[in-house]
C-alpha positions as CSV (number, residue, x, y, z in Angstrom):
1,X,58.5,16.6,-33.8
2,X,56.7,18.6,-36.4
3,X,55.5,15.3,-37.7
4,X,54.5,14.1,-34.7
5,X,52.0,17.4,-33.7
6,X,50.6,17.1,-37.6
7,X,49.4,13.6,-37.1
8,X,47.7,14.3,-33.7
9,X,46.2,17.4,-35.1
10,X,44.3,15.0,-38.0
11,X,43.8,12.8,-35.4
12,X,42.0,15.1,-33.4
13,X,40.2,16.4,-36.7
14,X,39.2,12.8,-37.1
15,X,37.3,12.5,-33.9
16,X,35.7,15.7,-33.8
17,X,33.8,15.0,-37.1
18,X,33.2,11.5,-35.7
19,X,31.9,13.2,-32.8
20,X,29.6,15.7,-34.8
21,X,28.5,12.7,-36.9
22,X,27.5,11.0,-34.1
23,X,25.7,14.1,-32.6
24,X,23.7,14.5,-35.6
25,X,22.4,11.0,-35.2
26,X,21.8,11.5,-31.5
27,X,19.6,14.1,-32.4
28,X,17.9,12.3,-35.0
29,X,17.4,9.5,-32.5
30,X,15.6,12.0,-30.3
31,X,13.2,13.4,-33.1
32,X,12.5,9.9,-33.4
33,X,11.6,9.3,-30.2
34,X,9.6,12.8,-29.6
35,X,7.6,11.9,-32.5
36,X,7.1,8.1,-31.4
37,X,5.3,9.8,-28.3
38,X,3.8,11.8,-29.4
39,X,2.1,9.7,-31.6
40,X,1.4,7.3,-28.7
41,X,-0.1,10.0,-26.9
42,X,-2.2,11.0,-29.5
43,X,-3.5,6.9,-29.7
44,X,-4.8,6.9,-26.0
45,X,-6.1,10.0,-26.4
46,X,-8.5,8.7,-29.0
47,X,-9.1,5.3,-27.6
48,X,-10.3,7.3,-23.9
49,X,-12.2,9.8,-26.1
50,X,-13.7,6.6,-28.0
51,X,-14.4,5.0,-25.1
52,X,-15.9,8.0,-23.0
53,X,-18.4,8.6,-26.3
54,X,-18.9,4.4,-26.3
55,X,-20.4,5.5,-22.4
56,X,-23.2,7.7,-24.2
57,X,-23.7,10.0,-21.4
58,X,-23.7,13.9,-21.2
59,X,-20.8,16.0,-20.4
60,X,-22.3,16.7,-16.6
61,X,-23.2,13.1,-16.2
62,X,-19.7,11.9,-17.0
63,X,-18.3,14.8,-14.6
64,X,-20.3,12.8,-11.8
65,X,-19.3,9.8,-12.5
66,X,-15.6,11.1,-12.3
67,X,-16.0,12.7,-9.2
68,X,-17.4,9.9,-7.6
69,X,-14.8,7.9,-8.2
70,X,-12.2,10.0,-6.9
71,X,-14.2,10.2,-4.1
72,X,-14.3,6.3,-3.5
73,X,-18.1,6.3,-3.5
74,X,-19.3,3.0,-5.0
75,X,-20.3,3.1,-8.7
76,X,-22.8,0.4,-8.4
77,X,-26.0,2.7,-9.6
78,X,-26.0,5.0,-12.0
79,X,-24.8,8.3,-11.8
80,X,-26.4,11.1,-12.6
81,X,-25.4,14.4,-12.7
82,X,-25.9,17.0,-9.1
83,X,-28.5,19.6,-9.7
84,X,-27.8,23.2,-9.7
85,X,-30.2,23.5,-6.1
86,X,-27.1,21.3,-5.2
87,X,-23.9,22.7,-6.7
88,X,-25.9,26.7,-5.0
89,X,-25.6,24.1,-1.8
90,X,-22.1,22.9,-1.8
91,X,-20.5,27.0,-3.3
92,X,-22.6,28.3,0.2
């Protein structure tokens, strides 16, 4: 019976490092992956930033434009930027 224990025991030995070599690529995997999105992130950051700076409109002028749109106001003329008379207006 002695035998019989010793071979399960190495058997079990067996799997466990199977299992902790298969951990450690898991976890590689998911570096991997993090770092993948990250750097996918990081691309359509630049491209909005590129294509915000492609608009060639100031700061407050593309903070109107945004808010129109979330608004649903039509887009068709340009937008330009409220005045502070106006913003004094709409904090009142």
């Amino acid at each position: 019976m002695d035998k019989v224990m010793e071979k399960i025991a190495v058997d079990i030995e067996k799997e466990l490092e199977k299992k902790k070599a298969l951990e450690e690529k898991l976890k590689a995997c998911n570096d991997r992956i993090r770092s993948l999105e990250n750097k996918r992130l990081e691309a359509e950051n630049a491209q909005m930033v590129s294509s915000i700076r492609a608009l060639n409109i100031s700061p407050e002028e593309l903070g109107a434009l945004l808010a129109s749109i979330k608004s649903g106001k039509p887009v068709s003329e340009p937008v330009k930027a409220p005045q502070k008379e106006e913003l004094e207006e709409k904090a009142v």
